[in-house]
N, C-alpha and C positions, 0 to 999 in steps of 0.2 A: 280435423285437428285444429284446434285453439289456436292462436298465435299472442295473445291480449289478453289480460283479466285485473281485476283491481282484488286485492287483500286485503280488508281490515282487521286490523291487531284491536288489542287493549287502548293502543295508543296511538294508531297512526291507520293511515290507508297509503295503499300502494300501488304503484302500474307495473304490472310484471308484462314484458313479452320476451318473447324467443329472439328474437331480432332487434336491437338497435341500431341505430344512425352510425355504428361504429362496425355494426355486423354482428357483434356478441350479444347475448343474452342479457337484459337486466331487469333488476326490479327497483324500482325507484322509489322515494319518501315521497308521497302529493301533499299530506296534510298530518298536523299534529294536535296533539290535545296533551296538555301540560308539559314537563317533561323530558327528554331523552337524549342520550348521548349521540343518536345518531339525527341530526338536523333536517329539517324539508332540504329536497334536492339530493339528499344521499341514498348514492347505488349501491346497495349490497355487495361488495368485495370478494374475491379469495375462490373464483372458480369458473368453471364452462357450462356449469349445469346449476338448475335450479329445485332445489327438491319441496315437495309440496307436505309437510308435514302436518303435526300439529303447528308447527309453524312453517315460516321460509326458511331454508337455508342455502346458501350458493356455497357451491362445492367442486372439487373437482374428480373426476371419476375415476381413477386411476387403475383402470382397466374395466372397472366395472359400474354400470350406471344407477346398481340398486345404494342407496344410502346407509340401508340398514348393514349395508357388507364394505364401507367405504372408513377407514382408518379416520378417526374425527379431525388427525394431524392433516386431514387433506379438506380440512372443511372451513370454509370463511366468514362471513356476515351471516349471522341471523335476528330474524324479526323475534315481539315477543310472542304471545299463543293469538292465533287467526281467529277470528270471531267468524267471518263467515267470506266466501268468493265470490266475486259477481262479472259481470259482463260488461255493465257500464258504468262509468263512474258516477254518473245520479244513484244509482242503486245503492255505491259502495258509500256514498257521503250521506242519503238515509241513513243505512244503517249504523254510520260513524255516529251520527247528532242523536241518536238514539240513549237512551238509560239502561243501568244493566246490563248494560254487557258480558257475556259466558264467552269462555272456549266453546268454538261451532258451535253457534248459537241456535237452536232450535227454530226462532224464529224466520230464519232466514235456510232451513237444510235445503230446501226444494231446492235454491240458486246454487248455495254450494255445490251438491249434486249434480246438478246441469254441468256449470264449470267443470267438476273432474271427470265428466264422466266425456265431456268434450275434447278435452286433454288428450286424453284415452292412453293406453297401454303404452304406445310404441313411440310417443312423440319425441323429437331429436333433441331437444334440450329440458322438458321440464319431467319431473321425476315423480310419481306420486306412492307415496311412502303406504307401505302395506299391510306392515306387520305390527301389532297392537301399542308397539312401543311406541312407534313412531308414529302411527296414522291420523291424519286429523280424522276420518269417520273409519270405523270400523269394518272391514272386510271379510269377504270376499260380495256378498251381496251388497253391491254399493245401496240399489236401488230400496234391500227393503233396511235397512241397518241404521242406526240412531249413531250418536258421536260417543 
């Protein structure tokens, strides 16, 4: 199980773990490129959980931990679309300085992959979203499945 991973957006990169300094879950701003209403240094708001979609969203579970079955009225901060997940942040800040940037960027699935498949099913706060609407890659074969 995961505890750590970095998120690069369109427009930022991020430190997601299950645990902070506070004991709750966050995903934090590390870096930005132009920009955004949400500043370096800001934690994603408005929940207990962290869902792994096409983007982030923190949220709260209100009985239930799947996203795709969670009322949006119970849903907080979200990032814009993930470019790709990585393990450490040299990784995440490569592929930040990068050109061209896609949603789940191709270039980078192998990591993504790793990351969610490290996550895995059961983990106690981060959420990874399933269903075609929401999923940043496409299920149920994670391993052979494109974005």
């Amino acid at each position: 199980m995961l505890h750590k991973f970095y998120a690069v957006t369109y427009t930022s990169v991020y430190l997601v773990k299950d645990k902070d300094e506070d004991g709750r879950p966050a995903a934090v701003k590390i870096a930005l490129r132009g920009e955004s209403n949400l500043p370096i240094g800001h934690r994603l708001r408005g929940g207990s959980m962290i869902a792994i979609c096409y983007r982030l969203i923190a949220y709260s579970p209100e009985g239930n931990r799947e996203i795709e079955k969670i009322n949006t009225f119970y849903w907080g901060d979200s990032t814009s679309r993930i470019v790709a997940l990585f393990k450490t942040e040299e990784e995440a800040r490569i592929c930040f300085a990068s050109n061209n940037l896609k949603s789940c960027d191709p270039r980078w699935i192998n990591e993504t992959r790793e990351v969610l498949r490290e996550i895995g099913e059961d983990h106690p706060v981060f959420y990874v979203a399933k269903t075609p609407r929401y999923a940043l890659i496409a299920t149920p074969q994670l391993e052979q499945s494109e974005c």
